[in-house]
N, C-alpha and C positions, 0 to 999 in steps of 0.2 A: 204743733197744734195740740191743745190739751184738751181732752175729753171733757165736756161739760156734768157730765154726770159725775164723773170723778170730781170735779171741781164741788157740786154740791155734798157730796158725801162728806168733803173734808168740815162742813158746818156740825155734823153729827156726834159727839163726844161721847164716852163714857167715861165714870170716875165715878169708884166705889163711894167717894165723901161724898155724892150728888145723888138724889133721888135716887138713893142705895145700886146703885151702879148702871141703874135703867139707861138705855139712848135718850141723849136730850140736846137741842136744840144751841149748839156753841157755849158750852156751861152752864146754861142756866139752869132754871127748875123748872122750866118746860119741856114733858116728854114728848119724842115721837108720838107714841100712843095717843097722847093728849092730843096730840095737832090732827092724825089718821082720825082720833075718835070724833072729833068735830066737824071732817068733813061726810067722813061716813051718816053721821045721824041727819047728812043736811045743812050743814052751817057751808058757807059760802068763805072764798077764801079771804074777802074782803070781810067777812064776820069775823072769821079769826084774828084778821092782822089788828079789828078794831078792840079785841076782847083783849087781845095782849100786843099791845104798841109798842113795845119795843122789839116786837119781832120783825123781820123784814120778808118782804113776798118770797126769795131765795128760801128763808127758813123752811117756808110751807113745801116748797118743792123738794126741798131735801128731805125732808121727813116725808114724803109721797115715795122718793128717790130709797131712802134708806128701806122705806117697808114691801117697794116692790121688788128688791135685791135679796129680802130676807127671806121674801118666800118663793124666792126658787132656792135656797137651800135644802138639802136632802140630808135626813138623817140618814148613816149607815150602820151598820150591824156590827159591834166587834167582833172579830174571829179569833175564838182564845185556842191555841198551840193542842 
């Protein structure tokens, strides 16, 4: 059985030649942030998927998926010798 959230995260790319290496939605030029910042402000995910069609419902959920994984990362402290 494979993890569905894993399954979305693999939508998530980076590549320096793309939107200067930001997370973006299977190559394209649509970032995370872009998809996060539009439902944040209130756009509905059916606003999204209409503002850019070629994206699929999945996209939205991984970019939901990719930005709530990133913030339970913890910065730590280097300890220098």
């Amino acid at each position: 059985m494979t993890d569905p959230t894993a399954e979305l995260l693999r939508r998530i790319t980076r590549d320096p030649h793309v939107m200067g290496g930001r997370p973006c939605i299977r190559g394209m030029r649509v970032t995370v942030g872009t998809v996060v910042g539009l439902l944040a402000s209130g756009r509905t995910e059916d606003a999204v998927l209409a503002a850019y069609p070629y994206l699929e419902r999945d996209d939205v959920r991984a970019a939901l998926a990719y930005a709530a994984w990133r913030s339970e990362e913890m910065d730590l402290p280097l300890v220098r010798p």
